[in-house]
C-alpha atoms as a printed R data frame, in Angstrom:
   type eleno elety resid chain resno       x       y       z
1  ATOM     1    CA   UNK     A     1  24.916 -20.046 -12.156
2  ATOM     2    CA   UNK     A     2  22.000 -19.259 -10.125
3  ATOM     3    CA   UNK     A     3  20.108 -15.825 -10.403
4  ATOM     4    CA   UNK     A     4  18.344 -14.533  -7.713
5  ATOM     5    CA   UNK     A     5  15.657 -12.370  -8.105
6  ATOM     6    CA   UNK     A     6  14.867  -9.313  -5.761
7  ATOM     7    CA   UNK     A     7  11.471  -8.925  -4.736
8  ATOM     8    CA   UNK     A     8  10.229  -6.166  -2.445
9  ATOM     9    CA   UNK     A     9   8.094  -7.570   0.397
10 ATOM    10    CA   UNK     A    10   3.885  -6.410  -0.196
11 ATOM    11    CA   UNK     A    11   1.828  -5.922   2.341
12 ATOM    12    CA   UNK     A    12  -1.263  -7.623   2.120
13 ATOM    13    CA   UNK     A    13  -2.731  -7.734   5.295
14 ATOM    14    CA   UNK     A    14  -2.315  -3.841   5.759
15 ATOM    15    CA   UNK     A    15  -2.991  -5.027   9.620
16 ATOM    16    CA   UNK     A    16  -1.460  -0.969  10.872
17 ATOM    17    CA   UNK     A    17  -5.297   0.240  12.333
18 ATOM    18    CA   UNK     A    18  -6.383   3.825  12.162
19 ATOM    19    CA   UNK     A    19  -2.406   5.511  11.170
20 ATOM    20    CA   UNK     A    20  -2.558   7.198   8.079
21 ATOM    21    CA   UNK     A    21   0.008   6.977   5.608
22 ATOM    22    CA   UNK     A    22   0.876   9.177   2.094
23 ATOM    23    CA   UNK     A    23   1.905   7.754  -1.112
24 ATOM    24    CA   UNK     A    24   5.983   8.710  -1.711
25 ATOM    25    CA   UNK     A    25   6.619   6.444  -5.350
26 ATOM    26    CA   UNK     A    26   4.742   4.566  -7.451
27 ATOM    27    CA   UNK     A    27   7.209   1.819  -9.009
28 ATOM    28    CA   UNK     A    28   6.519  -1.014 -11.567
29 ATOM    29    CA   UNK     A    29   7.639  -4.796 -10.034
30 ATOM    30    CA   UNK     A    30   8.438  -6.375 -13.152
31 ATOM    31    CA   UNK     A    31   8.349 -10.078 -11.038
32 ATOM    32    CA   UNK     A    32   4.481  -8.889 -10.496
33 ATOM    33    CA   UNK     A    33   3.669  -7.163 -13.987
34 ATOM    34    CA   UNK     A    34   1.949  -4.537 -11.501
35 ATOM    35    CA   UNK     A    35   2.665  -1.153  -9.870
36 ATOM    36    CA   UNK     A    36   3.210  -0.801  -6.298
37 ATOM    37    CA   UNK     A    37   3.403   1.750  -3.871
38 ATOM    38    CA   UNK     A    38   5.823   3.248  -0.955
39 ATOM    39    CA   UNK     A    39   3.820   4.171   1.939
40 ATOM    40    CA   UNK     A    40   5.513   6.172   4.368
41 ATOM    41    CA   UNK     A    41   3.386   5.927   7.467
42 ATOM    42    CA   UNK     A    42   2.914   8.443  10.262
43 ATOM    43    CA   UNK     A    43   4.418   6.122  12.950
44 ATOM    44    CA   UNK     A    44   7.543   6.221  11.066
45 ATOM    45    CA   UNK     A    45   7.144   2.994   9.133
46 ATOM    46    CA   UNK     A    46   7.499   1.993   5.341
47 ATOM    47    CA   UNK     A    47   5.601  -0.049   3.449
48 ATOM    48    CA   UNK     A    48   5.098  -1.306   0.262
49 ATOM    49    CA   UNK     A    49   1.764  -1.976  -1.071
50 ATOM    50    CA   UNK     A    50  -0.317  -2.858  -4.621
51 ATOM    51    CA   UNK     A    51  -0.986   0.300  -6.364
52 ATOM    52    CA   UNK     A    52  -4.779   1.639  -6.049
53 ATOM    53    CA   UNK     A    53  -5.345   2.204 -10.251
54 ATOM    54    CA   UNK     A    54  -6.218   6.008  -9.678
55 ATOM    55    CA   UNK     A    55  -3.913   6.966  -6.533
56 ATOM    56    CA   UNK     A    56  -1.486   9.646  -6.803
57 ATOM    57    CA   UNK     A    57   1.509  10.169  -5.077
58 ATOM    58    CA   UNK     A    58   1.213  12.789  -2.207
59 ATOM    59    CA   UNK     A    59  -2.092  10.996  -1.603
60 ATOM    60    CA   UNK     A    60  -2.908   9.666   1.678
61 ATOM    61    CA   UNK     A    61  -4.786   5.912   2.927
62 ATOM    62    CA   UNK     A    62  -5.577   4.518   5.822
63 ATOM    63    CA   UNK     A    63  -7.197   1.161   6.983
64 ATOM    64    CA   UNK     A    64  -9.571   0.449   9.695
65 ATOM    65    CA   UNK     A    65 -12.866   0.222  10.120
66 ATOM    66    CA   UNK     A    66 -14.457   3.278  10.324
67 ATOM    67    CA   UNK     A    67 -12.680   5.136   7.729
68 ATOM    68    CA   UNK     A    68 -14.303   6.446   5.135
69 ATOM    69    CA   UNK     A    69 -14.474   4.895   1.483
70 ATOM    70    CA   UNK     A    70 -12.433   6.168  -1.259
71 ATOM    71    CA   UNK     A    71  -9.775   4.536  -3.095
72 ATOM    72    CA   UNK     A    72  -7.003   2.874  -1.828
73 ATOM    73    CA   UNK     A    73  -8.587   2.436   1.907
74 ATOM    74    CA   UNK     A    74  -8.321  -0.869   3.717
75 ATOM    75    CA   UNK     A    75 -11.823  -1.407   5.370
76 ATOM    76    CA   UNK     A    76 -13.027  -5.356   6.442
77 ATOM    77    CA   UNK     A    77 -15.955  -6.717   4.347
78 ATOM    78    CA   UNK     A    78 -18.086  -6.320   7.150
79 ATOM    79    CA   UNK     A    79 -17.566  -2.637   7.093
80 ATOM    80    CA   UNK     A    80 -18.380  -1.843   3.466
């Protein structure tokens, strides 16, 4: 008998520009020995991402390029 595994889907890429987003659960993926993150995102969209080590939930992120650095922004290398 075959076991299938369920696996929430990570974003990686964190390609949504300049909408912030707040931290609703921090969860443990047991497939990924890490903790991830819902993001609930002010366009109305929910994502799940790696957890920042130090984020809290109610916190909020964003990713772009001119946002400012603290933890758990997205900004390219070019940026930094």
């Amino acid at each position: 008998m075959i076991h299938l595994r369920l696996t929430c889907k990570i974003n990686f890429r964190r390609n949504e520009k300049d909408i912030y987003g707040r931290i609703v659960t921090i969860e443990y993926d047991p497939n990924r020995s890490a903790y991830i993150c819902l993001i609930h995102y002010g366009d109305g969209e929910k994502r799940y991402i790696l957890h920042p080590r130090g984020a809290i939930i109610g916190d909020t992120i964003v990713s772009g390029t001119e946002v400012p650095i603290k933890m758990g922004n997205a900004l390219p290398l070019s940026a930094v």
